[in-house]
RODO-2510 file (C-alpha; in nm, 4 decimals, decimal comma):
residues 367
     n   res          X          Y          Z
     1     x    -5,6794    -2,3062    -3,2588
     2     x    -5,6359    -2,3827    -3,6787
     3     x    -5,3023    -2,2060    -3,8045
     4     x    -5,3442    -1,9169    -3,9903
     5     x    -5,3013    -1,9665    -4,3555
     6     x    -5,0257    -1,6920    -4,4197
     7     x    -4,9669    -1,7150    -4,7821
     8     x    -5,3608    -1,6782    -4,8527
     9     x    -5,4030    -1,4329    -4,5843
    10     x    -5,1277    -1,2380    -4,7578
    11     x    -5,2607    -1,2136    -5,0808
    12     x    -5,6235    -1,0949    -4,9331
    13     x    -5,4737    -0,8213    -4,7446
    14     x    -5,2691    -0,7370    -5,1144
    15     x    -5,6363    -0,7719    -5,2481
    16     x    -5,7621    -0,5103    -4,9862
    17     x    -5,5157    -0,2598    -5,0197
    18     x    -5,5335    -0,2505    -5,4040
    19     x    -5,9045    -0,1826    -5,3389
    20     x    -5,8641     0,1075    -5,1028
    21     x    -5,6165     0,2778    -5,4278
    22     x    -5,9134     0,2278    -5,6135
    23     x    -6,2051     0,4057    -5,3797
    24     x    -5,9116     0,6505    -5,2567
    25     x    -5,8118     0,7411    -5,6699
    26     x    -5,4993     0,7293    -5,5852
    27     x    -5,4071     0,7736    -6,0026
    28     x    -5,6129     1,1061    -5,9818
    29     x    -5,4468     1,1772    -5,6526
    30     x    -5,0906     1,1616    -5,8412
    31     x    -5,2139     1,3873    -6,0952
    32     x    -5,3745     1,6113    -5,9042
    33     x    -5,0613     1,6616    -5,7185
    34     x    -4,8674     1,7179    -5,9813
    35     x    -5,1168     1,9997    -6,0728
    36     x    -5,1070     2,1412    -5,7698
    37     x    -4,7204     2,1090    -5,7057
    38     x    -4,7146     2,3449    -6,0471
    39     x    -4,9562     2,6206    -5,8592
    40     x    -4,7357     2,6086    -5,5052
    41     x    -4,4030     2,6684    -5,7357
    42     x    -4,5510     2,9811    -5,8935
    43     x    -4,3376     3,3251    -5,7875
    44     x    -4,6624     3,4901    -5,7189
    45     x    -4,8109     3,1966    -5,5027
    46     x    -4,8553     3,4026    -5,1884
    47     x    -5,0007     3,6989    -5,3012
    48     x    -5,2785     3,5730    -5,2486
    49     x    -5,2449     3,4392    -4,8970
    50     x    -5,5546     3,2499    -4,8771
    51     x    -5,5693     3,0685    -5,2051
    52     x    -5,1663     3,0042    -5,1030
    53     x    -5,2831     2,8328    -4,8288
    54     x    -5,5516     2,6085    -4,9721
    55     x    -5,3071     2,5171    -5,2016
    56     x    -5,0056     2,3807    -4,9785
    57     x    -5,2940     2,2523    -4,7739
    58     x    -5,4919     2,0399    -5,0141
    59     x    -5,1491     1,9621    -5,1660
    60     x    -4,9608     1,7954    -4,7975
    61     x    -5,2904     1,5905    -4,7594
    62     x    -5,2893     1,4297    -5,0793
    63     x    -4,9128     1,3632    -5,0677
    64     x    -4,9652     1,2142    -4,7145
    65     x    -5,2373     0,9688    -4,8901
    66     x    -5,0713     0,8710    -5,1490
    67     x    -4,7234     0,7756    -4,9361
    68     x    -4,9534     0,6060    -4,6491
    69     x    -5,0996     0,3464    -4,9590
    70     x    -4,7633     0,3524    -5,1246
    71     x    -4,6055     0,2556    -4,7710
    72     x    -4,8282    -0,0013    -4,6680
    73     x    -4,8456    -0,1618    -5,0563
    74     x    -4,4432    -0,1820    -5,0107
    75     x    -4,4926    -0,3621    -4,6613
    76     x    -4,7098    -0,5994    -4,8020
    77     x    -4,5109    -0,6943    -5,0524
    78     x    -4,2245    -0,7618    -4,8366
    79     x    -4,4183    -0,9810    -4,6287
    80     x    -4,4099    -1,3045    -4,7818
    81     x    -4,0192    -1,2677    -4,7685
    82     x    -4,0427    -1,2187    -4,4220
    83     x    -4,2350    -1,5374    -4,3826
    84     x    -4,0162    -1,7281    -4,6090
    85     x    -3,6732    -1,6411    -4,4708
    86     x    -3,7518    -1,7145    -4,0920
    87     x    -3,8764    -2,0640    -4,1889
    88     x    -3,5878    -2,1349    -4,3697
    89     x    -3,3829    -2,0675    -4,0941
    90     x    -3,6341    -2,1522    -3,8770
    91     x    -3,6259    -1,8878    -3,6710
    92     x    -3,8952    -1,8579    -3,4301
    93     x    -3,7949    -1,4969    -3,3542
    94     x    -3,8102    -1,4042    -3,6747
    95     x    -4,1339    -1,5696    -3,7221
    96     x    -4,3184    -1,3789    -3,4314
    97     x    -4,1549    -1,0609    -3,6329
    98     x    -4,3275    -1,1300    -3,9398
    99     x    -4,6562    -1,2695    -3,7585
   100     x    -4,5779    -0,9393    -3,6019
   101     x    -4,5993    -0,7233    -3,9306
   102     x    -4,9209    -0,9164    -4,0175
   103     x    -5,1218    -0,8094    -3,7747
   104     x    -5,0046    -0,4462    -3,7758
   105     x    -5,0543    -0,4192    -4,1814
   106     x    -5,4074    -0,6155    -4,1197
   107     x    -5,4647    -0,3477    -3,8569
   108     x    -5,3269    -0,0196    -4,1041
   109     x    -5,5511    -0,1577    -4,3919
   110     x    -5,8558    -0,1644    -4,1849
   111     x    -5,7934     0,1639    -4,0838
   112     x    -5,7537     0,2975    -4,4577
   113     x    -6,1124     0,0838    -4,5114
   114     x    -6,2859     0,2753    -4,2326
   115     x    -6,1147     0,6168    -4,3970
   116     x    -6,3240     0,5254    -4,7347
   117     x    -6,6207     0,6233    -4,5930
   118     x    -6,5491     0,9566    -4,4884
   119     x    -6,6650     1,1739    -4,8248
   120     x    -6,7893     1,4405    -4,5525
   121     x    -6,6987     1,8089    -4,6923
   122     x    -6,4764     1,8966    -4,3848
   123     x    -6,3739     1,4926    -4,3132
   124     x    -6,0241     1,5282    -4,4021
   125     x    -5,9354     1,8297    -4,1754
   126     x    -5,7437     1,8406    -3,8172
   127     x    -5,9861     1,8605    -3,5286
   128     x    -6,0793     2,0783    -3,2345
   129     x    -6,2007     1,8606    -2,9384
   130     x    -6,3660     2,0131    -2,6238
   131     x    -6,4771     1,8064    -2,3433
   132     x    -6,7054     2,0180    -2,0677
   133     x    -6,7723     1,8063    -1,7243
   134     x    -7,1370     1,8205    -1,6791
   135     x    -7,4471     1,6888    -1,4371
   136     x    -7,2100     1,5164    -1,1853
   137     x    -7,0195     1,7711    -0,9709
   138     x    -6,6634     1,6115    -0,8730
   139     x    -6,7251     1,3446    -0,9845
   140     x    -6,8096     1,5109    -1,3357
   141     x    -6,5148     1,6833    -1,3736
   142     x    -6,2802     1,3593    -1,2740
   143     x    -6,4887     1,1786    -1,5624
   144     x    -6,4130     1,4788    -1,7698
   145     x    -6,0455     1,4500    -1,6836
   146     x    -6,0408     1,0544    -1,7770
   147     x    -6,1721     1,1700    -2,1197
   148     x    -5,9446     1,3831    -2,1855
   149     x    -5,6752     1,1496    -2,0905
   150     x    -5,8761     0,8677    -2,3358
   151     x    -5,8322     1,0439    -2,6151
   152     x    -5,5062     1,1885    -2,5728
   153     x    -5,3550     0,8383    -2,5083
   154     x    -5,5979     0,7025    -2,8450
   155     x    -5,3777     1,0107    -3,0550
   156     x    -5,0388     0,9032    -2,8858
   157     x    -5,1117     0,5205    -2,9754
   158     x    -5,1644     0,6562    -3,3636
   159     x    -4,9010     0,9277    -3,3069
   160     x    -5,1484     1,2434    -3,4114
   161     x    -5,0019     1,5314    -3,3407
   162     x    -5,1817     1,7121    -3,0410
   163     x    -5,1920     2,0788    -2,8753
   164     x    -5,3496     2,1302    -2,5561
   165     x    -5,5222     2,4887    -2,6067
   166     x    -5,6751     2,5120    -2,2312
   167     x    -5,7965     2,3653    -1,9975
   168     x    -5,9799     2,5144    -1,6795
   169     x    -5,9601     2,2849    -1,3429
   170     x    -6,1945     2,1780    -1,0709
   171     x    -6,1475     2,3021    -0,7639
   172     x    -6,1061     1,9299    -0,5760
   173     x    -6,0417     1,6750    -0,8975
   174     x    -6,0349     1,6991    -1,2628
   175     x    -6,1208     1,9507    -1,5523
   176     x    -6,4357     2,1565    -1,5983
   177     x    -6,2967     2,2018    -2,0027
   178     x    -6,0511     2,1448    -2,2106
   179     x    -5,9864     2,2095    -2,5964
   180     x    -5,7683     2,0617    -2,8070
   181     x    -5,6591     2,0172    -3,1676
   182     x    -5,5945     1,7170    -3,3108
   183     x    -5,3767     1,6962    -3,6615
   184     x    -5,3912     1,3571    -3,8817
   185     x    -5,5238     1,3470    -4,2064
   186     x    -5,8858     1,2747    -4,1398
   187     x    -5,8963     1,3695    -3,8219
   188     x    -6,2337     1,5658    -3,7704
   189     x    -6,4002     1,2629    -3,9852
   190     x    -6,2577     1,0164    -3,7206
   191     x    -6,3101     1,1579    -3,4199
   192     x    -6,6290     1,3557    -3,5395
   193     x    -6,8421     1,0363    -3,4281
   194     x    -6,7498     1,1085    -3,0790
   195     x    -6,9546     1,3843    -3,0279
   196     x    -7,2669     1,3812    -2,7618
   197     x    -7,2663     1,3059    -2,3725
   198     x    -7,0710     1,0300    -2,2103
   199     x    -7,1684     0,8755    -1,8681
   200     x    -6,9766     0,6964    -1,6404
   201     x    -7,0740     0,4863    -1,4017
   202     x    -6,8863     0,3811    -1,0458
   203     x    -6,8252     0,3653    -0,7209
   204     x    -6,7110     0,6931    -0,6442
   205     x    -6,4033     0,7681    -0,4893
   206     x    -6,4947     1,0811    -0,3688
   207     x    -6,8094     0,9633    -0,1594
   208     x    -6,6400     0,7965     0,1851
   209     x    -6,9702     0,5711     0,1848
   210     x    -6,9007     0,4329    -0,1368
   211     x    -7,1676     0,4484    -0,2960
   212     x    -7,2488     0,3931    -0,7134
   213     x    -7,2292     0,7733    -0,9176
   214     x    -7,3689     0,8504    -1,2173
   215     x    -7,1643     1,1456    -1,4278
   216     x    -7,1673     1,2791    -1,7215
   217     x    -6,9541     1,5290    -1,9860
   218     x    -7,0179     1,6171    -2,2996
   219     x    -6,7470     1,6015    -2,5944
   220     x    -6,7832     1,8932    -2,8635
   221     x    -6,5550     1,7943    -3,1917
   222     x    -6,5219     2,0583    -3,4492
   223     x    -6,3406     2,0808    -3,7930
   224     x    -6,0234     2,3160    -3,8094
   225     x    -6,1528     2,6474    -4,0073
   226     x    -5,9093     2,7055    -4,2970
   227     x    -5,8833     3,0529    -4,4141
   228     x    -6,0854     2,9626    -4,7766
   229     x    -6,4213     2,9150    -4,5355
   230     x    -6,4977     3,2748    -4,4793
   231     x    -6,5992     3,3005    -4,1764
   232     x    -6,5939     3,6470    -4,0486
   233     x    -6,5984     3,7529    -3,6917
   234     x    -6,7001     4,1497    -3,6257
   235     x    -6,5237     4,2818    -3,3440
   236     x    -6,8060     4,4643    -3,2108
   237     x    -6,9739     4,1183    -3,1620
   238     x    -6,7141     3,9819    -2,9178
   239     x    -6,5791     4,0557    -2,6032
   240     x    -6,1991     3,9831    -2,4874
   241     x    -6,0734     3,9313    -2,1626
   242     x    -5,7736     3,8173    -2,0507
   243     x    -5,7218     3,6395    -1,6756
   244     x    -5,3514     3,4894    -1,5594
   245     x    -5,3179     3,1107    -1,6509
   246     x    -5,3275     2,8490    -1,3671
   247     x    -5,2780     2,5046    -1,3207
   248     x    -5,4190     2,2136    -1,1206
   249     x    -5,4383     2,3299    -0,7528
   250     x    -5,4153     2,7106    -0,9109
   251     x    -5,0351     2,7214    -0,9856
   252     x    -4,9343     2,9629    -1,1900
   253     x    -4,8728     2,8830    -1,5352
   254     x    -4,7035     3,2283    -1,6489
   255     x    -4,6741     3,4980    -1,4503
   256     x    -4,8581     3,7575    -1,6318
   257     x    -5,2275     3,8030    -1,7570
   258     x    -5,1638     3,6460    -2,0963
   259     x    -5,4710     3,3378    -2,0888
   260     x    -5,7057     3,5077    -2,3304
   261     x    -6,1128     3,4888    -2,3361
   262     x    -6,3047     3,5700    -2,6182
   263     x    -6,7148     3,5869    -2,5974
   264     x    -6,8887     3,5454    -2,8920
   265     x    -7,2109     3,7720    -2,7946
   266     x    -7,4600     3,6787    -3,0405
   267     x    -7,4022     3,3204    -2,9838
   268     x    -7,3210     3,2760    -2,6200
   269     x    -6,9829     3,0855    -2,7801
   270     x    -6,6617     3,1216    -2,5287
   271     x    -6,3543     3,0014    -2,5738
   272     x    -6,0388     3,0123    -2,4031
   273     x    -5,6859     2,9653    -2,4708
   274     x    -5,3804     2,9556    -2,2328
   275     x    -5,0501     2,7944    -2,4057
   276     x    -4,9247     3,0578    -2,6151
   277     x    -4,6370     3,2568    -2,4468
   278     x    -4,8053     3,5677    -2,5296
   279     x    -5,1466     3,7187    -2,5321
   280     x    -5,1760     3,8218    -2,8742
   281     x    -5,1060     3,4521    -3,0071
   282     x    -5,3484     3,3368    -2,7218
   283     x    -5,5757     3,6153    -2,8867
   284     x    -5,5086     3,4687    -3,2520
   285     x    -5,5805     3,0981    -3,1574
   286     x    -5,8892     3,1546    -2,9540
   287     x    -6,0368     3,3447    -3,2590
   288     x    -5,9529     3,0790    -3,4735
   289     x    -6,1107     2,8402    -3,2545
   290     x    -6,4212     3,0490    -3,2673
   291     x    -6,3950     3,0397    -3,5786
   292     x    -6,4036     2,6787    -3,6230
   293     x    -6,7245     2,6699    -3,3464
   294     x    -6,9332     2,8865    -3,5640
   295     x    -6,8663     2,7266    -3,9069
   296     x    -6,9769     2,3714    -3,7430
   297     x    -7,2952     2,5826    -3,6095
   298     x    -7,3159     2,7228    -3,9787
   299     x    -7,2726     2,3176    -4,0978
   300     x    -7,5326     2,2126    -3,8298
   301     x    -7,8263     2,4990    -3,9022
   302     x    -7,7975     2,3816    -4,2545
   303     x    -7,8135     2,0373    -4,2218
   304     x    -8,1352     2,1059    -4,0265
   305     x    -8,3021     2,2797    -4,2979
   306     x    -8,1944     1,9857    -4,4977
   307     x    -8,3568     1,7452    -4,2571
   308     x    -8,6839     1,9617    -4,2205
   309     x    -8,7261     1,9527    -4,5580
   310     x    -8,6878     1,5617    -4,5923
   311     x    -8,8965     1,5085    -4,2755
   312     x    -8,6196     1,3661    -4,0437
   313     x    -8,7688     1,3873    -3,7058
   314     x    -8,4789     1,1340    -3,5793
   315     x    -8,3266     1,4198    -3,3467
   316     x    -7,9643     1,4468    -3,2764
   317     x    -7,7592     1,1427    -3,2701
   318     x    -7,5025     1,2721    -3,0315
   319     x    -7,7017     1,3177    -2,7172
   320     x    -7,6235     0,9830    -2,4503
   321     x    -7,4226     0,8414    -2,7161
   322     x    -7,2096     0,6184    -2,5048
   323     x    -7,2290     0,4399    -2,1319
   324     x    -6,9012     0,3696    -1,9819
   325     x    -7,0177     0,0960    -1,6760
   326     x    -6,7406     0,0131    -1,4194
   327     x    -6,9943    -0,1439    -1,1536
   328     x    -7,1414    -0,3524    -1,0183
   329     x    -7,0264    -0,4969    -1,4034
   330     x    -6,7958    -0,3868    -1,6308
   331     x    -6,8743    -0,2651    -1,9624
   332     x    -6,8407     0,0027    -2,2459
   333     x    -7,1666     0,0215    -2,4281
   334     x    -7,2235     0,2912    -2,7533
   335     x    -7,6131     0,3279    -2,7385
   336     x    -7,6211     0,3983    -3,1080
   337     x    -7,4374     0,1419    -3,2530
   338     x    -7,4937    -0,1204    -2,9806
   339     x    -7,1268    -0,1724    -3,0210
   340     x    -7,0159    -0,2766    -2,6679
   341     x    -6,6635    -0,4578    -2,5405
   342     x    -6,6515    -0,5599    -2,1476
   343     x    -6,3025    -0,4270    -2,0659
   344     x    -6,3336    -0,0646    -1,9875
   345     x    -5,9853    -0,0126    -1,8961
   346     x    -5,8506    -0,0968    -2,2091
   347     x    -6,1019     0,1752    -2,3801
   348     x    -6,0027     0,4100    -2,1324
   349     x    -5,6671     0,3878    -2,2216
   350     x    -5,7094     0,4463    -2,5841
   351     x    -5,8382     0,1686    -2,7701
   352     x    -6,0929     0,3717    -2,9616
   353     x    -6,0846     0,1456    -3,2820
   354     x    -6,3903    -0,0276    -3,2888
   355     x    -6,6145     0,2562    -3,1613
   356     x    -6,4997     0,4827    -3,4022
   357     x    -6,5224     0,2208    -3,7148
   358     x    -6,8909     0,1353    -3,5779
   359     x    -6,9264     0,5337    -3,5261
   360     x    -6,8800     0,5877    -3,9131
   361     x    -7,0141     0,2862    -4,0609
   362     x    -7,3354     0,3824    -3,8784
   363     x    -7,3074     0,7706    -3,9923
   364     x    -7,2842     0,6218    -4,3063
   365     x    -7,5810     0,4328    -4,3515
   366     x    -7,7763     0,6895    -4,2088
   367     x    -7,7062     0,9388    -4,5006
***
């Protein structure tokens, strides 16, 4: 294998990152939080709770931006020094350090890349994830469980923060659903091109002749409603009721009726939350995540207008969008981007990367 040519491979990741400032405007960033730092330190900020709240919002992303590319523009300056001083004392230790801090800047960069091409109106916002086990049975809801577990160990590997909302359990194995929000700056735009029906297949453990399954579950992702979005909610058009929390094999959770339901009756839209300690926060978050369901379904309906009018007969892109093969071969295969890699294990622990790059550079030349 040829040695890698540091010192030039250096100065193109420099070259990279100084692109990224550009798309990203990080200049305008600066001065648009100085702007908005001027707004949050007014007396009479939170009279008006909801423009308040845009305001700090829109303000800690933009910060968050600007330190990421300020961070990583630091690191890469440093790393020629790294490079230098371990082959001067020709340490190989501190050689596989800096080779080290290569490949994790060459990895952050890329990242930042993909994150160019999210210009979506929500794209920036946390995100509300629900996987449902579907056609499948046990086996279904086991699959739906190893999702879950995929992308909470993808969030832990890029240290998102994550909060379990609820999740209701199979009776034998695994979940029938499960919510929960994801917060990172870009979030919904990452994780947005996971949306549509996965299938596994296997050799089931749960058939004693085992035989090859076929299961499926569908992932829902939806952005985090902010209180500027206006979505209102009449109470006459939803129905609340509230059932005792439970675990796997229907342990208690809390002792007292405090898991909250809420029906959305013109829609048919339910959703559920269990890890609040009482039921009016359960109450609170379970609106807001109906909140978030029906501005996506507002964000959908008109993007189908949109498409009627331009003629796009291409259907939804979500549907079967990914085949997860663990016999007789092995193999993790995304249907629309053809992107495929043959170690499944490794993508069901996490290692979402590629997928979701492929996800959003395909998005993106479909607009």
């Amino acid at each position: 294998m040829a040695e890698v040519d540091y010192p030039s491979e250096i100065a193109l990741l420099a070259k990279k990152i100084s692109l990224v400032s550009q798309v990203l405007k990080v200049g305008d960033l600066r001065q648009e939080v100085v702007q908005l730092e001027e707004k949050a330190s007014a007396p009479n900020l939170w009279d008006d709770p909801e423009i308040a709240q845009k305001i700090t919002s829109e303000l800690s992303r933009k910060i968050a931006i600007i330190n990421k590319i300020k961070g990583i523009e630091n690191r890469v300056e440093d790393l020629p020094l790294l490079f230098e001083m371990a082959e001067a004392e020709n340490n190989d230790s501190a050689l596989s350090e800096a080779k080290l801090e290569f490949s994790d800047l060459t990895k952050a960069i890329n990242d930042l890349e993909v994150q160019t091409l999210l210009s979506g109106e929500y794209d920036s916002r946390d995100a509300l994830v629900t996987i449902r086990s579907e056609a499948g049975g046990v086996e279904a809801a086991d699959w739906a469980a190893m999702l879950q577990r995929m992308y909470l160990r993808y969030c832990e590997r890029k240290n998102y923060k994550v909060d379990v909302l609820e999740t209701s359990y199979a009776e034998e194995a695994g979940i029938k659903s499960t919510t929960f929000r994801v917060s990172a700056p870009y979030a919904y735009g990452l994780l947005s091109v996971e949306q549509g029906t996965h299938r596994l297949v296997r050799i089931s453990p749960f058939d004693s002749q085992s035989r090859r399954h076929t299961s499926f579950a569908g992932v829902e992702v939806v952005p985090v409603v902010e209180q500027s979005d206006h979505i209102e909610i009449d109470e006459k058009e939803i129905r609340v009721d509230v059932y005792r929390s439970s675990g796997p094999g229907g342990q208690g959770v809390n002792t007292t009726d405090s898991a909250v339901r809420i029906t959305h009756l013109p829609t048919g839209i339910v959703v559920s939350c269990q890890n609040e300690r009482s039921q009016i926060q359960n109450k609170a978050t379970a609106l807001a995540v109906l909140q978030s369901k029906l501005l996506e379904r507002k964000r959908l309906e008109e993007r189908a207008k949109m498409d009627a009018l331009k003629g796009d007969n291409s259907g939804s892109w979500g549907n079967q969008m990914r085949s997860y093969v663990l016999a007789p071969y092995q193999m993790v295969k995304d249907l629309r981007t053809d992107f495929e890699v043959g170690n499944p294990q490794s993508v069901l622990d996490g290692d979402l990367d590629g997928f979701l790059e492929a996800g959003i550079k395909w998005r993106k030349s479909g607009e």
